[in-house]
MARKEFI-979842 format. One record per atom (N, C-alpha, C): residue in one letter; residue number from 0; x, y, z. Coordinates in steps of 0.2 Angstrom, whole numbers, always signed. Example, Ala and Ser with C-alpha at 12.3 -4.5 7.8 and 13.67 -1.06 7.14 Angstrom:
<sites>
SITE|torke|loza|X|Y|Z
SITE|a|0|+66|-28|+39
SITE|a|0|+62|-22|+39
SITE|a|0|+66|-16|+39
SITE|s|1|+64|-11|+35
SITE|s|1|+68|-5|+36
SITE|s|1|+64|+0|+39
</sites>
This chain:
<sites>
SITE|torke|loza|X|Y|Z
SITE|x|0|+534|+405|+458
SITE|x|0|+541|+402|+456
SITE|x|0|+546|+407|+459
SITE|x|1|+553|+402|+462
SITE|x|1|+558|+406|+465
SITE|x|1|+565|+408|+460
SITE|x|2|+565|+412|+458
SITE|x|2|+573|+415|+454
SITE|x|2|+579|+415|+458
SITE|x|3|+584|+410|+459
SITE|x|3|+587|+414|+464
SITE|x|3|+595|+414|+458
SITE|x|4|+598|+419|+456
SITE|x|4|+604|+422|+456
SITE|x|4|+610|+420|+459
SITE|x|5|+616|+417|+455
SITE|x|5|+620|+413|+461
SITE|x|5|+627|+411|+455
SITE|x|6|+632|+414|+457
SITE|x|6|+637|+414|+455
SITE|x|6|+643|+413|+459
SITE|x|7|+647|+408|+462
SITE|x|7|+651|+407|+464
SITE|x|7|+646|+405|+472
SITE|x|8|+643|+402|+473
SITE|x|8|+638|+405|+481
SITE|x|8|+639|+395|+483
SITE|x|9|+643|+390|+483
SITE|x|9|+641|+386|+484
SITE|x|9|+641|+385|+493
SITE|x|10|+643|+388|+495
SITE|x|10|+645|+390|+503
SITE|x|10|+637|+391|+506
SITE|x|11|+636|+393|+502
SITE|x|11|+628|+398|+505
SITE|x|11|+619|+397|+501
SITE|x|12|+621|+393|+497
SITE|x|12|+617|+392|+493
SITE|x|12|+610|+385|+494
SITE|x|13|+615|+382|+495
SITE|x|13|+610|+375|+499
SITE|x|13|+605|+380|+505
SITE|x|14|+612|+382|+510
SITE|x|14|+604|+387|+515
SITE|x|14|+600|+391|+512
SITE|x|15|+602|+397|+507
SITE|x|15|+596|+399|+504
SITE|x|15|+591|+394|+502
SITE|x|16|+590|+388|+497
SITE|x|16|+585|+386|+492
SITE|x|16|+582|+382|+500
SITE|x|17|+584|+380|+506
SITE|x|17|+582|+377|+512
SITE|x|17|+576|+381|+515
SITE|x|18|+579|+387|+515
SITE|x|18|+574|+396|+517
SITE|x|18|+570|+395|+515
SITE|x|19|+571|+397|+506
SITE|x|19|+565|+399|+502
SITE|x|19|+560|+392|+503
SITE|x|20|+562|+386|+503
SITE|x|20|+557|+382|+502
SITE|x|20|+553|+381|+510
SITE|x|21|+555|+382|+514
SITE|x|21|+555|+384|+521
SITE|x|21|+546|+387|+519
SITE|x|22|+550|+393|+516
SITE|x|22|+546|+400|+516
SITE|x|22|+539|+398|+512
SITE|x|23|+542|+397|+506
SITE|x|23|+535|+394|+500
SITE|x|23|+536|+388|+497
SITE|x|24|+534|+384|+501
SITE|x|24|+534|+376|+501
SITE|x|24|+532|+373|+494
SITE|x|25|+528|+377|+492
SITE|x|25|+525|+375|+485
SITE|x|25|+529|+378|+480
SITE|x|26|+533|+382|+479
SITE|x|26|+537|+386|+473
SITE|x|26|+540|+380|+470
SITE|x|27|+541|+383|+466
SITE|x|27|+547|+379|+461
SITE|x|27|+554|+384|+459
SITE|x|28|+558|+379|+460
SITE|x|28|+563|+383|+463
SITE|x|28|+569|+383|+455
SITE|x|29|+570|+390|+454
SITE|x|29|+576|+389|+449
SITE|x|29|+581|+391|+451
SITE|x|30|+588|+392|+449
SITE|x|30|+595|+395|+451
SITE|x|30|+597|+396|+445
SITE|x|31|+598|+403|+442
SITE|x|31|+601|+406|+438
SITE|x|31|+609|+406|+440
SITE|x|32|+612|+400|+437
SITE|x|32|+619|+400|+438
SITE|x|32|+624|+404|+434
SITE|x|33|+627|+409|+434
SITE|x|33|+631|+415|+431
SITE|x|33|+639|+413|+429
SITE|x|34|+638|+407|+425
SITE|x|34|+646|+404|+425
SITE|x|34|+651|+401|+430
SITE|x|35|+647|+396|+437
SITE|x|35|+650|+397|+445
SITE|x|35|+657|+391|+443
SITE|x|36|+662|+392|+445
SITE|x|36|+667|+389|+445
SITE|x|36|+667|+384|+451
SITE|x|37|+663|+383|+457
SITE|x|37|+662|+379|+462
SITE|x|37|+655|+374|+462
SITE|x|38|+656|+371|+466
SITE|x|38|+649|+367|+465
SITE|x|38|+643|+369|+466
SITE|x|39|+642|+378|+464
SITE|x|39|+633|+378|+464
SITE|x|39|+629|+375|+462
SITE|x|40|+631|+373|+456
SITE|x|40|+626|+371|+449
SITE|x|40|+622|+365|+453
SITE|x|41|+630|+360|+455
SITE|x|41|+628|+351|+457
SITE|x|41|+623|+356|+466
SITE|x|42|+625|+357|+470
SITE|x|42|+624|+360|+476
SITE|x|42|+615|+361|+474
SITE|x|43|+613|+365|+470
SITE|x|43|+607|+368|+469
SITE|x|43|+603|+362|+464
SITE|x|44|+605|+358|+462
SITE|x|44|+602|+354|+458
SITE|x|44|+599|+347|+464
SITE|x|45|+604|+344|+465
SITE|x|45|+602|+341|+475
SITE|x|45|+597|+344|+477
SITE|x|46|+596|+349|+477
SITE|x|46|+592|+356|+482
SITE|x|46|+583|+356|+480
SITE|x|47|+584|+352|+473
SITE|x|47|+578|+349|+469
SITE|x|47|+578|+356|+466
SITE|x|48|+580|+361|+465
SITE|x|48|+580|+366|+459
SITE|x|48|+583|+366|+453
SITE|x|49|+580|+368|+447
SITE|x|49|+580|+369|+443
SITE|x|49|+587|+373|+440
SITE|x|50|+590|+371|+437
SITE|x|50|+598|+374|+435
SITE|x|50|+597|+376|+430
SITE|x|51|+598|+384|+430
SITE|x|51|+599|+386|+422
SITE|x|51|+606|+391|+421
SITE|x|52|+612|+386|+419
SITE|x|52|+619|+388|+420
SITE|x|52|+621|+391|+413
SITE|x|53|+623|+395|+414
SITE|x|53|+628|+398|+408
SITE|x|53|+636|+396|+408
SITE|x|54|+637|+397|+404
SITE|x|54|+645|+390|+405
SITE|x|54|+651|+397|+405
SITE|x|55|+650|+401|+403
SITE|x|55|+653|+408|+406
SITE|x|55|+652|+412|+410
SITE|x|56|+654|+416|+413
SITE|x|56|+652|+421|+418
SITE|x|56|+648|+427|+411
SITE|x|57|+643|+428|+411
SITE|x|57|+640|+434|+407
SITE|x|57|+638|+440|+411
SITE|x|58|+638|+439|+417
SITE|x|58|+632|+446|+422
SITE|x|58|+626|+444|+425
SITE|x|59|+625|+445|+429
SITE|x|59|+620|+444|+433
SITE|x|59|+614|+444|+430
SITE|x|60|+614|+450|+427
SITE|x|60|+607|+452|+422
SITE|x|60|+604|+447|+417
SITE|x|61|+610|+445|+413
SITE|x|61|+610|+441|+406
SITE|x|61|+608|+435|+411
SITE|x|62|+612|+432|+415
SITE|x|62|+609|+425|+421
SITE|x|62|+603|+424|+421
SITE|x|63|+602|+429|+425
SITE|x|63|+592|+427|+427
SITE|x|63|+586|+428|+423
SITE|x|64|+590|+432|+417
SITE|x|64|+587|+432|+410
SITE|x|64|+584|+426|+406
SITE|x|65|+589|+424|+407
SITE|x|65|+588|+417|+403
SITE|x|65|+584|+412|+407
SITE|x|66|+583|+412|+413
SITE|x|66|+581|+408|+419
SITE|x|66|+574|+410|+419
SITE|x|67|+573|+416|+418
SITE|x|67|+566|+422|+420
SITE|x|67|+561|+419|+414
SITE|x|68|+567|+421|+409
SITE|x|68|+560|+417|+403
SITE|x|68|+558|+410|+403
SITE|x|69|+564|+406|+402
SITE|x|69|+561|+398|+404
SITE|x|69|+556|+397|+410
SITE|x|70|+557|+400|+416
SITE|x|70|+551|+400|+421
SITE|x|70|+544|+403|+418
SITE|x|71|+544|+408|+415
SITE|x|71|+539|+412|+416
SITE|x|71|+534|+411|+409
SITE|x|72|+541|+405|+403
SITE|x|72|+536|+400|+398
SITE|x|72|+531|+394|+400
SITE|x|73|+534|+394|+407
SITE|x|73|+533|+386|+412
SITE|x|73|+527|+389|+414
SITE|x|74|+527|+396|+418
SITE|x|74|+520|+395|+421
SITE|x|74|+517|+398|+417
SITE|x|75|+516|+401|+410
SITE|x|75|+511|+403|+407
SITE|x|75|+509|+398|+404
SITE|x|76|+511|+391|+402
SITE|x|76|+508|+382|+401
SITE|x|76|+504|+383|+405
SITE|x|77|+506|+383|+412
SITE|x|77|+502|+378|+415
SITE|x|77|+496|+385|+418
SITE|x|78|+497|+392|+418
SITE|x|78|+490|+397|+417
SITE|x|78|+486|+395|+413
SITE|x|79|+487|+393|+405
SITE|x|79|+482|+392|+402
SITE|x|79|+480|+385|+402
SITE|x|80|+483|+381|+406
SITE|x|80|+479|+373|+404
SITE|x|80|+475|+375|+413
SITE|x|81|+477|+378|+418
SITE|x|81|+473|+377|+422
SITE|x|81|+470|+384|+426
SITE|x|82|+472|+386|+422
SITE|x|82|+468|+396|+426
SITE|x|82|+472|+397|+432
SITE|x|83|+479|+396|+433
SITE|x|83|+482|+399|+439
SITE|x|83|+488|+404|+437
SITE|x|84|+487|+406|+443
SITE|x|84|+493|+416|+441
SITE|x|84|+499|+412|+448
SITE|x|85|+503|+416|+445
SITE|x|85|+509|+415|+448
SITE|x|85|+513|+422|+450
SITE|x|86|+518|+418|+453
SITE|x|86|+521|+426|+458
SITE|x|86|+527|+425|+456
SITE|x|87|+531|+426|+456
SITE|x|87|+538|+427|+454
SITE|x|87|+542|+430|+459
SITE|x|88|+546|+425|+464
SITE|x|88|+549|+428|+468
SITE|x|88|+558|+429|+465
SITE|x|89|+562|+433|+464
SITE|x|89|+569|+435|+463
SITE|x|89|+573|+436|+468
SITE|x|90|+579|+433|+471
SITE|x|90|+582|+433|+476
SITE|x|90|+591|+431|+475
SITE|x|91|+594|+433|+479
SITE|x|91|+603|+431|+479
SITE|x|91|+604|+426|+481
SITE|x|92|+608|+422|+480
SITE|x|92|+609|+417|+481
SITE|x|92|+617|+416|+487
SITE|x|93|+614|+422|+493
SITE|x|93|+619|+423|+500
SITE|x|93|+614|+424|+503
SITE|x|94|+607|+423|+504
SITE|x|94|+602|+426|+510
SITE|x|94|+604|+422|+516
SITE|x|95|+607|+413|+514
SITE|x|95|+608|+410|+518
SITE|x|95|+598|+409|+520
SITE|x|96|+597|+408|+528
SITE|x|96|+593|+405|+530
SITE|x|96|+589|+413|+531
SITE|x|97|+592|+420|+530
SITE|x|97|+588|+425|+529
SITE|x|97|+580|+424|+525
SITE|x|98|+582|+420|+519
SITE|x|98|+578|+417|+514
SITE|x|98|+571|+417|+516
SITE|x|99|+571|+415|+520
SITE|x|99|+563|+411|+524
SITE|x|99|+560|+419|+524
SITE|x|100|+563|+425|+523
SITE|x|100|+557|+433|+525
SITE|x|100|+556|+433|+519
SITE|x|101|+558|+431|+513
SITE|x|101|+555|+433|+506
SITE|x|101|+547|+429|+504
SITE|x|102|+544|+427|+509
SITE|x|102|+537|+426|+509
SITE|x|102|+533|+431|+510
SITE|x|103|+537|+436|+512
SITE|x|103|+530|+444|+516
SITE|x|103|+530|+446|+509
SITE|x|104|+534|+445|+503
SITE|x|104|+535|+450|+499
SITE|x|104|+530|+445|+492
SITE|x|105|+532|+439|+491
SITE|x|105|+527|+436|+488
SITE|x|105|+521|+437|+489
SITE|x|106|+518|+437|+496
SITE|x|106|+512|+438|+499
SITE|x|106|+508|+447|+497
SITE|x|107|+513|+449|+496
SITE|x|107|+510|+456|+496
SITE|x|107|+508|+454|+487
SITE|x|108|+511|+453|+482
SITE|x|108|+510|+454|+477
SITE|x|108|+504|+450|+476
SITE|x|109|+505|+442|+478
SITE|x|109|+496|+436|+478
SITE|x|109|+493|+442|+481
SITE|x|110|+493|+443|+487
SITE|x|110|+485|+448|+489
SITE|x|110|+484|+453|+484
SITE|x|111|+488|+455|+479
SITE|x|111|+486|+464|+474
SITE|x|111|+486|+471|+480
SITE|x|112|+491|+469|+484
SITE|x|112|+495|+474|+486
SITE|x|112|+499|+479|+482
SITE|x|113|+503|+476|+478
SITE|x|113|+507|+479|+474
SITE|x|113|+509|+475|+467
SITE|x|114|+511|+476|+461
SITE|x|114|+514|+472|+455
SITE|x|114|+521|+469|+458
SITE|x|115|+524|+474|+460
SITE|x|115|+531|+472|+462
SITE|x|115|+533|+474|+470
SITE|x|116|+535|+471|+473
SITE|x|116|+536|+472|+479
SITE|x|116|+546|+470|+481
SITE|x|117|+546|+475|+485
SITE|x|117|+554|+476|+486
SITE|x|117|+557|+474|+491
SITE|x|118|+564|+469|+493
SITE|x|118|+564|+470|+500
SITE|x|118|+568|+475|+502
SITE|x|119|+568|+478|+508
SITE|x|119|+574|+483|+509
SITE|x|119|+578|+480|+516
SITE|x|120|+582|+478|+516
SITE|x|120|+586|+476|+522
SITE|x|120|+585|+481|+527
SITE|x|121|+582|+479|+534
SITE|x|121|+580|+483|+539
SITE|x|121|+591|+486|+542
SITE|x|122|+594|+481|+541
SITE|x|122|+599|+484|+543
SITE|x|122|+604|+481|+539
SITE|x|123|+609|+488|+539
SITE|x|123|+616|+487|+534
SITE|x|123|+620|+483|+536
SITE|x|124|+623|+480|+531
SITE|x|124|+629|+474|+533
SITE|x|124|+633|+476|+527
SITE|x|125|+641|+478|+530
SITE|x|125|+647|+480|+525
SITE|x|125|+645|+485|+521
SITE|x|126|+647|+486|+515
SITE|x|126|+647|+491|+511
SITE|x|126|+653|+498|+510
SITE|x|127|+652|+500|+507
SITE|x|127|+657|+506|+507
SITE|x|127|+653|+513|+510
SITE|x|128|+653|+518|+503
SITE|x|128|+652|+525|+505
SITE|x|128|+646|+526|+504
SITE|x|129|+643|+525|+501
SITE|x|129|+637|+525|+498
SITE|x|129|+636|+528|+492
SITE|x|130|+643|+529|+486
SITE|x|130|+642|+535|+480
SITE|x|130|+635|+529|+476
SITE|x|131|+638|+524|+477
SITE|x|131|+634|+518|+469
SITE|x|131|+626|+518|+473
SITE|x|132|+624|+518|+478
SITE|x|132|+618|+515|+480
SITE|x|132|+614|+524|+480
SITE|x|133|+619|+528|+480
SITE|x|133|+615|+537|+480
SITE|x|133|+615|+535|+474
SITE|x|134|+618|+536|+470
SITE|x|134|+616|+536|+462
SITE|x|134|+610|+536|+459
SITE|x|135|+612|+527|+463
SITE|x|135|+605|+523|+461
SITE|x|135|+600|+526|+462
SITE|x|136|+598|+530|+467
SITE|x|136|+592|+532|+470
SITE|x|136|+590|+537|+469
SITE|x|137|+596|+542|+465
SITE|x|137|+595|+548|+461
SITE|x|137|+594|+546|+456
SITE|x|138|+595|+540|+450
SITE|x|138|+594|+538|+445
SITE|x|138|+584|+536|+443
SITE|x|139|+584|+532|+449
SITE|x|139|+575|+532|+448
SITE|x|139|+572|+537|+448
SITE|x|140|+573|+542|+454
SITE|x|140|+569|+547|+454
SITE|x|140|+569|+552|+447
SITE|x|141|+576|+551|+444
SITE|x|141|+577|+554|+438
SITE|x|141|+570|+552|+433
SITE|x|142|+572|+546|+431
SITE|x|142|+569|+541|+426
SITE|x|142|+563|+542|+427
SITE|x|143|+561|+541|+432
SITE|x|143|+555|+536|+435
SITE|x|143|+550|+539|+440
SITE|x|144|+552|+546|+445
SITE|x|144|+547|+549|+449
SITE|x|144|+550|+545|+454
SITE|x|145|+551|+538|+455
SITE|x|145|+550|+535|+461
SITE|x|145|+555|+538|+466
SITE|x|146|+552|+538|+474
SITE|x|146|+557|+538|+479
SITE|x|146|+558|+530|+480
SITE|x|147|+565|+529|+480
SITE|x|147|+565|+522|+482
SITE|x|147|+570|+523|+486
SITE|x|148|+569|+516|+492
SITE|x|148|+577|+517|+499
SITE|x|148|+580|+513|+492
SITE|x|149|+576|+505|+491
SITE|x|149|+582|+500|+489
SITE|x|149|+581|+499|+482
SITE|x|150|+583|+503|+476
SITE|x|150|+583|+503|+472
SITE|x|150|+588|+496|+468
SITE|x|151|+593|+497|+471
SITE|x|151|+596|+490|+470
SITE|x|151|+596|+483|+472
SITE|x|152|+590|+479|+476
SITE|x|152|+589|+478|+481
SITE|x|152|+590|+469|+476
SITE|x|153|+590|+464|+477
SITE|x|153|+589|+460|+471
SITE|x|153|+585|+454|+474
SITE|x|154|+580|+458|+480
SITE|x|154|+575|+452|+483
SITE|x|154|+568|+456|+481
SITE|x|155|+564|+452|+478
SITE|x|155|+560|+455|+474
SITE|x|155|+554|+450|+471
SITE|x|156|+548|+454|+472
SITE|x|156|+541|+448|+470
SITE|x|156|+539|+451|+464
SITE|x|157|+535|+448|+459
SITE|x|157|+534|+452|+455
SITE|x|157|+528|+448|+453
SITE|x|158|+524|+451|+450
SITE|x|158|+518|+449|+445
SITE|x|158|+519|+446|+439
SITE|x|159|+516|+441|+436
SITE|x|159|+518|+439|+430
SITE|x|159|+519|+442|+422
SITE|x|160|+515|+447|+424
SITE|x|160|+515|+452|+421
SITE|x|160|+520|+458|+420
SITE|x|161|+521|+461|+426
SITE|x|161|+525|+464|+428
SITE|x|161|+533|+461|+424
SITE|x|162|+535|+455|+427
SITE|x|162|+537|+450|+427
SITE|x|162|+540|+452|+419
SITE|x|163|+536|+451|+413
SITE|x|163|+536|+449|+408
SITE|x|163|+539|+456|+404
SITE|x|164|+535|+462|+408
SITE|x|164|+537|+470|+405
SITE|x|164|+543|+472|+407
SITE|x|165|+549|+470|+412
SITE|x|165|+553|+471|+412
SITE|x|165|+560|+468|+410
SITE|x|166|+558|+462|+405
SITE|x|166|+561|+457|+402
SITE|x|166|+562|+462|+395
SITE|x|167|+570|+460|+393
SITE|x|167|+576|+457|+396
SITE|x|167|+578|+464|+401
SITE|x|168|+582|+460|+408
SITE|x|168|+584|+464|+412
SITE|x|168|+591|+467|+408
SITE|x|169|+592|+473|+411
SITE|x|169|+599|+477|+411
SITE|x|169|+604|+470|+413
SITE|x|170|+611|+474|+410
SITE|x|170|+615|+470|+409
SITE|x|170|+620|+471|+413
SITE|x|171|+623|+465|+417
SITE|x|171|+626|+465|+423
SITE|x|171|+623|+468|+431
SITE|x|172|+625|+472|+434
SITE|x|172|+624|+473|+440
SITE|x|172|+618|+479|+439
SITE|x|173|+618|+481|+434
SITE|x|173|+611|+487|+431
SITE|x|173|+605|+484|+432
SITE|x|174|+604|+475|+431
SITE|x|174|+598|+473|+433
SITE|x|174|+592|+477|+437
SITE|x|175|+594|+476|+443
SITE|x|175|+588|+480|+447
SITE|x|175|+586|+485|+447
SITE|x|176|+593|+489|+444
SITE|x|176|+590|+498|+445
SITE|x|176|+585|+497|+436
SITE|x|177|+587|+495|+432
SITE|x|177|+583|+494|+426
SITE|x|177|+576|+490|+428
SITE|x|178|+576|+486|+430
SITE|x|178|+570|+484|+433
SITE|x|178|+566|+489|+436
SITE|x|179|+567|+491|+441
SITE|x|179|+563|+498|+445
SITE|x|179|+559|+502|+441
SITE|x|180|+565|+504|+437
SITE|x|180|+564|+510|+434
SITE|x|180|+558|+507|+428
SITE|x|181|+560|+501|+423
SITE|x|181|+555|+500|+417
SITE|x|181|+546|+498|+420
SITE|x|182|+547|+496|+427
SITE|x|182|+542|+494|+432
SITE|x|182|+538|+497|+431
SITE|x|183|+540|+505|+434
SITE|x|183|+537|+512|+436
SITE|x|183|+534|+514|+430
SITE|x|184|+539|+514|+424
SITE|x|184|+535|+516|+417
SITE|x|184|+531|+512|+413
SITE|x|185|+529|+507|+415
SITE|x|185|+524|+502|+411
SITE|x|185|+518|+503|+418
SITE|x|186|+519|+508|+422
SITE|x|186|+512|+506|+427
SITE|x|186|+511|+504|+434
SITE|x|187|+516|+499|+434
SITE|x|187|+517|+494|+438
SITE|x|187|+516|+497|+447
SITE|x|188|+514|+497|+452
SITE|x|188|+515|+497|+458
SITE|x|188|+519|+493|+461
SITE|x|189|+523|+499|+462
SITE|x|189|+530|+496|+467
SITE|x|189|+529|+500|+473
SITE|x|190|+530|+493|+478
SITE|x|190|+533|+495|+484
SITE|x|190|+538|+493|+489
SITE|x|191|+541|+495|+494
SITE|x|191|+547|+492|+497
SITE|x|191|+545|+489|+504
SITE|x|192|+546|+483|+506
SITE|x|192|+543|+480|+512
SITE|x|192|+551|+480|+516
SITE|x|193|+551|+483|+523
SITE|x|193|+559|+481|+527
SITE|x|193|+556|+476|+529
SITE|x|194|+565|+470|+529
SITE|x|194|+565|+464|+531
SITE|x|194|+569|+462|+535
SITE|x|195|+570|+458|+537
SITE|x|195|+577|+457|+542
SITE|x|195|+584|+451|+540
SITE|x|196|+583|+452|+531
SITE|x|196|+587|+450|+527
SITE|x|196|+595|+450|+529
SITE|x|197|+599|+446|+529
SITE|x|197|+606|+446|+528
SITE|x|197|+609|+444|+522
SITE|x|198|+616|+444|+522
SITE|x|198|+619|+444|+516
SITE|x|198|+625|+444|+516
SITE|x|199|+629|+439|+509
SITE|x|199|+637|+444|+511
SITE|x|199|+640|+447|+507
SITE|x|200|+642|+453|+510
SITE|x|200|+643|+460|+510
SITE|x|200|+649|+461|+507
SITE|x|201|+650|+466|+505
SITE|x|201|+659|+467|+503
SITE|x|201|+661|+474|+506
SITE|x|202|+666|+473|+510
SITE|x|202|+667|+478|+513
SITE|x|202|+672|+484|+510
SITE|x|203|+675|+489|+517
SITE|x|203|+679|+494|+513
SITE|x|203|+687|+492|+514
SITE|x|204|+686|+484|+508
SITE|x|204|+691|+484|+505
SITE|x|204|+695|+483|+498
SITE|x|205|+700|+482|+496
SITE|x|205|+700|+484|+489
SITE|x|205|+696|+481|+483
SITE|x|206|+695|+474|+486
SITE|x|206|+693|+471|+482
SITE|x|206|+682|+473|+483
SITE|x|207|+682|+476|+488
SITE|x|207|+676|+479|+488
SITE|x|207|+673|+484|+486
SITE|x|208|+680|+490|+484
SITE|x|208|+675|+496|+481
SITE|x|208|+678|+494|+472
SITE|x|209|+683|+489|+473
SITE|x|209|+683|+488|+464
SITE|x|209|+678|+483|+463
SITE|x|210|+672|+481|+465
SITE|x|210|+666|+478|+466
SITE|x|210|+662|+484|+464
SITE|x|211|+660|+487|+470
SITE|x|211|+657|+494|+469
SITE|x|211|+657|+498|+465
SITE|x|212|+664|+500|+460
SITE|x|212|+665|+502|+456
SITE|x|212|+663|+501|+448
SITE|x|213|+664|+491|+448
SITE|x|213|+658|+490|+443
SITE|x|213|+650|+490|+443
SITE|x|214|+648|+491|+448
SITE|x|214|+641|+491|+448
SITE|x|214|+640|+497|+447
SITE|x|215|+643|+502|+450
SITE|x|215|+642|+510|+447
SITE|x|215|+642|+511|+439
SITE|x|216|+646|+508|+439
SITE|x|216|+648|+512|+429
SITE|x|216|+644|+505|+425
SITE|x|217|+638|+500|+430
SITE|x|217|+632|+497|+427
SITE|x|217|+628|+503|+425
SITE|x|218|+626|+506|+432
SITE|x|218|+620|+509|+435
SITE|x|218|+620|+515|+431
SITE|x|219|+628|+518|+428
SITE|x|219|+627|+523|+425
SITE|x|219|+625|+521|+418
SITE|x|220|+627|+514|+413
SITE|x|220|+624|+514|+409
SITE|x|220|+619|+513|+406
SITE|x|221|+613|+510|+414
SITE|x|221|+606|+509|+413
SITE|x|221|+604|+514|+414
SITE|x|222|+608|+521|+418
SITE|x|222|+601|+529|+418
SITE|x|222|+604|+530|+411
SITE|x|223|+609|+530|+406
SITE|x|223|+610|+534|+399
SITE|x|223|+604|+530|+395
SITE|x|224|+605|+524|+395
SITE|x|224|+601|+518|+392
SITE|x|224|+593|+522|+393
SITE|x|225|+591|+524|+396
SITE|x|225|+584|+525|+398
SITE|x|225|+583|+530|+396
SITE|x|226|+587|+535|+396
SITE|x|226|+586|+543|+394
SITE|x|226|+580|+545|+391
SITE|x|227|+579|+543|+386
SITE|x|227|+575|+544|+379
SITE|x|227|+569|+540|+376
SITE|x|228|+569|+535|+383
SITE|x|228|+564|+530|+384
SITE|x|228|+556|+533|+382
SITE|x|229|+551|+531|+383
SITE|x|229|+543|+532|+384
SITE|x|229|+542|+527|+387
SITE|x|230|+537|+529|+391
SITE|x|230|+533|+525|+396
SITE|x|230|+532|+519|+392
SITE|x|231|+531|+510|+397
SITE|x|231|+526|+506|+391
SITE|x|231|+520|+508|+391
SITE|x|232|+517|+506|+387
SITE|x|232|+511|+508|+387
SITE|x|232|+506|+500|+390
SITE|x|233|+502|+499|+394
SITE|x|233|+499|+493|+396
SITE|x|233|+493|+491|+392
</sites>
């Protein structure tokens, strides 16, 4: 199953869900819609995906939240009426036709390469300083041991299991780095595969690092948030 995240994305969003299905012919395709004021919702619905829209904007987190468990009550039915596992692909909905590389990452997870597998964009596009994306990576290593490059990365495979122990995700832009981190402490093996991903980017401008800005003061509420945590136990 594919999660793809998509708020305001009607420009880019038909190319993504075209990629992923490109990519994994067979998935079943959801859109976690974040409150979109444009035509994602009807865009992605045509696209034969599954819409599961919030009629506000809530966060990115709370979005795929809701999308994440309705998929993952879908395929636990049809695990038990037919003994088949599933993989859980999560993805942005700006990959555009990049979409089509989030099949090396599914793939690692079906072979039991990994629980969770990450993608890391082989090359940067826009961004600022890099205070929000250090943090982040100081953040896991804090929590979690882990060295990660893309701790915030929001293309990502996951086990159904895995899948289920990271549920519900952090709220708003702290999604990913909360998932990493609850990953790493339930057991989970994560790894980061580089891809030749695109995406669109917010540059060094204002309305870019007051972007930036919000995701930072996420990222700081999910490392306070985790402080005091234990491991899960499996």
């Amino acid at each position: 199953m594919v999660l793809v995240a998509a708020c305001n994305e009607a420009e880019r969003i038909g190319a993504t869900l075209a990629a992923v299905r490109e990519a994994l012919p067979h998935a079943h395709l959801w859109v976690a819609d974040d409150g979109s004021r444009d035509a994602t919702a009807s865009i992605a619905g045509h696209a034969g995906a599954r819409v599961v829209r919030s009629e506000r904007v809530i966060g990115k987190g709370g979005a795929v939240t809701a999308a994440a468990r309705a998929a993952l009550q879908e395929a636990s039915a049809g695990a038990a009426e037919h003994g088949e596992t599933c993989v859980f692909v999560l993805c942005d909905g700006d990959l555009g036709e990049s979409a089509r590389e989030l099949g090396a990452l599914a793939g690692a997870v079906a072979r039991g390469e990994a629980d969770v597998a990450v993608g890391a964009f082989a090359s940067r596009v826009g961004g600022g300083l890099g205070i929000a994306l250090g943090f982040a990576r100081w953040a896991v290593r804090r929590r979690c041991g882990l060295q990660a490059r893309a701790p915030i990365s929001g293309q990502r495979a996951l086990s159904a299991r895995a899948l289920a122990d990271v549920l519900p995700f952090a709220r708003g832009y702290g999604m990913e780095l909360g998932m990493t981190i609850d990953a790493v402490r339930a057991g989970h093996r994560v790894i980061e595969l580089e891809l030749e991903l695109t995406h669109r980017a917010s540059g060094r401008t204002l309305a870019g690092f007051l972007h930036r800005t919000r995701q930072l003061l996420d990222f700081v509420r999910v490392y306070l948030s985790r402080r005091n945590l234990r491991p899960r136990l499996r």
